[in-house]
N, C-alpha and C positions, 0 to 999 in steps of 0.2 A: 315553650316559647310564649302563648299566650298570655300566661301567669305575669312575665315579664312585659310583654306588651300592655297588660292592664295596668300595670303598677306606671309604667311611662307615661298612660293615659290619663292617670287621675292625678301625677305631677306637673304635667302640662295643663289639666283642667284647673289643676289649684294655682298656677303661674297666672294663668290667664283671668282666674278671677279675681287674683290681685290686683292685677292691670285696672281690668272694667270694673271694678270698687270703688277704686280710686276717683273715677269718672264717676259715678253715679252720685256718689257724695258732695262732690265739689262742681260738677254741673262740666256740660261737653257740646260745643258746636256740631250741630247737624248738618249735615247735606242732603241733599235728592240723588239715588240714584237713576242712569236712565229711566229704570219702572216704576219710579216714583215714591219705593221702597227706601225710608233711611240709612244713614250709614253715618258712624261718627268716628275719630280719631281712636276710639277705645274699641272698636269693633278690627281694627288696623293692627293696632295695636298688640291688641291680645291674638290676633290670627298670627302673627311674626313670631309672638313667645312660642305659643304652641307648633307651630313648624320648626323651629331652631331647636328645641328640647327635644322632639320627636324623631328630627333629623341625624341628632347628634347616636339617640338611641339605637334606632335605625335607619342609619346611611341607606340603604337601598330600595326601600319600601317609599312609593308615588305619594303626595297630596292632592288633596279635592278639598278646595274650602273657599268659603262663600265669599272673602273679601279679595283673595288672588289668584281664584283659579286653579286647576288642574296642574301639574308638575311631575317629571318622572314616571316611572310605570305605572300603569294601570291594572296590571295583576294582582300586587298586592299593596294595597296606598292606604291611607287615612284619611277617612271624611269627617273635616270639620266646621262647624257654626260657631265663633269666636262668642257671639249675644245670641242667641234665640229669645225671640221677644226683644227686639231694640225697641219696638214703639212705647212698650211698656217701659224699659229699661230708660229712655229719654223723658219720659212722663214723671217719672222716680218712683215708678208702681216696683215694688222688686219678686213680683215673679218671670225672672228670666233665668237664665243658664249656659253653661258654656257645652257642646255638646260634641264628642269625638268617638268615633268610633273606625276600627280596624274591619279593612274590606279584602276577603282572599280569596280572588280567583270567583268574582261573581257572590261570597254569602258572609256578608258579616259574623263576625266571630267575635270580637269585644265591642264594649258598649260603654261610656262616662258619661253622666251627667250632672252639673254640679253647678248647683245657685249658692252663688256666694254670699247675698243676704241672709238667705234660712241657715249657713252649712249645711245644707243637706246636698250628699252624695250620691247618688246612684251606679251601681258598677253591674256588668253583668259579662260572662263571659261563657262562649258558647260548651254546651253540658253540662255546667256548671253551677248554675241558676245567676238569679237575680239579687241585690241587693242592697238597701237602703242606709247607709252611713254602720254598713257591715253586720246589718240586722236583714235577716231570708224575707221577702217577700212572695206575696203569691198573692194570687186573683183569685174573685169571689168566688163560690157556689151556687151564686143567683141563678136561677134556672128558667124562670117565668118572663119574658119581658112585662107585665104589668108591674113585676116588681122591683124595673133596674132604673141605673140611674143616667142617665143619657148625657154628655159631656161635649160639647162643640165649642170652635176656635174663632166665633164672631159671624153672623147672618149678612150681612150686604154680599160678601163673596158667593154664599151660596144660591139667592136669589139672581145674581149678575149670572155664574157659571149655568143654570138650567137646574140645580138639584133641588129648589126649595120642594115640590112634593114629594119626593123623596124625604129631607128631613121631617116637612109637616107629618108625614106618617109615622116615623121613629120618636115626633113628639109626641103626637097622638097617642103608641101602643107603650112608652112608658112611664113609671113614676112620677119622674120629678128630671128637670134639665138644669142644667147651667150651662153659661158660657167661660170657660178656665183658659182654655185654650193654650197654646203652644204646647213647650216640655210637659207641663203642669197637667195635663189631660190623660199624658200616657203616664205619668208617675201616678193618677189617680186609680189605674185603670190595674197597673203593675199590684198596688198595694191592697186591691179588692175593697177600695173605696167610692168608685163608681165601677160599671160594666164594658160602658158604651161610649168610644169616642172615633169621633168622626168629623174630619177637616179636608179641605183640598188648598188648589193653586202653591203648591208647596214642591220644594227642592230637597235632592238627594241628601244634603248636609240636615235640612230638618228631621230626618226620619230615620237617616241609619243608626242612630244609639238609641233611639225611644224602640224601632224595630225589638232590635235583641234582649232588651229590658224586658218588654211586654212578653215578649217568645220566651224567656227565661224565667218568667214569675209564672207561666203556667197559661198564659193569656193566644189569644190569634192576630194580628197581624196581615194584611192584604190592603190591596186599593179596592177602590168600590165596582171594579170587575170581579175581585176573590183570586188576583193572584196577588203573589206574596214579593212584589215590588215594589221600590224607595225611587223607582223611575218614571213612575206615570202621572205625578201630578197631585194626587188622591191619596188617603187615608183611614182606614176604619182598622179601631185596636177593640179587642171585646175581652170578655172573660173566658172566652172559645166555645162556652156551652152556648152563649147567644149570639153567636156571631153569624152562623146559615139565614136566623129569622133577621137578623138585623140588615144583611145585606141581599136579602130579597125585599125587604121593604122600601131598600135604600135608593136599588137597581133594579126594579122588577124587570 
């Protein structure tokens, strides 16, 4: 069943970034939603295609997605983020993504994500590993944190939420940081191109396909408590060999 769940995932990822292409090139009215968070006709848009193709596959399986809400069962649904990255997406930065994954009975089991600027695909399905436009990934060996490379989704959130000494210390005890953020942090993390990424103020639809990507390339996955939920808000994806040191520095 999953095999076919994945394949409907990555033709609803690729409907949808037809949609939001179309928008990113030719330009797209924004609006404010209540949190202040944007939201544009292409993020509407491509959430509709992806429910209707998803629908059609499977009639009985619930939606969770970020532009209409919850639908249908919650046993076994689909959570999806139509743009991941709209800020950047409305800027015409094009790293963003369409991101859907398969939720049963509480544990993610497939996983899409797919920027339609790069063509790069990500597919992962649970035992089955992870993988990059159908080339195997997997996470680094880095074993040291002096040696890794620390990835975060933008500093003003963390200073507002209470975590900056927590991250000042994950800057402090590695290599080298950037700020990538969104999709793009756990695709870095999946392909053992960075170690260490760590974001919060985030929603179910952000984290359930980067979750099983990372878990499936060989990586860990948890909130900055260390449990292994897309419910709390929070995010830390590692290489798994650094991942105890990194969220004891995170959370002491």
């Amino acid at each position: 069943m999953s095999d076919r769940a994945l394949d409907a995932a990555v033709d609803a990822a690729r409907a949808a970034g037809q949609i939001a292409l179309k928008y990113f090139h030719e330009g797209v009215e924004v609006t404010l939603k209540p949190d202040a968070t944007p939201v544009t006709r292409a993020d509407r848009e491509a959430e509709q295609a992806i429910v209707e193709i998803l629908g059609r596959a499977f009639p009985a399986y619930g939606t969770l997605g970020e532009e209409f809400g919850g639908h249908g069962t919650d046993e076994v649904r689909w959570i999806i983020d139509p743009i991941d990255g709209t800020q950047n997406f409305v800027r015409g930065i094009g790293f963003w993504a369409t991101l859907i994954a398969l939720e049963e009975r509480g544990e993610i089991t497939v996983g899409v994500i797919h920027n339609p600027v790069t063509a790069e695909i990500y597919t992962a399905r649970r035992g089955a590993g992870a993988h990059r436009n159908g080339e195997r990934l997997r996470v680094s060996d880095v074993g040291e944190l002096s040696r890794s490379f620390f990835v975060h989704a933008g500093l003003g959130v963390v200073r507002n939420r209470g975590h900056w000494d927590g991250f000042a210390r994950l800057i402090d005890a590695t290599e080298r940081q950037r700020g990538f953020g969104d999709y793009l942090g756990y695709g870095l993390v999946a392909a053992g191109k960075a170690e260490i990424y760590a974001e919060l103020d985030l929603k179910p639809w952000d984290l359930a396909a980067p979750k099983i990507v990372v878990e499936e390339a060989g990586g860990r996955f948890t909130d900055f408590r260390g449990r292994t939920t897309i419910y709390s808000g929070t995010a830390l994806a590692t290489n798994g060999r650094l991942h105890d040191a990194a969220l004891a520095l995170l959370s002491p």
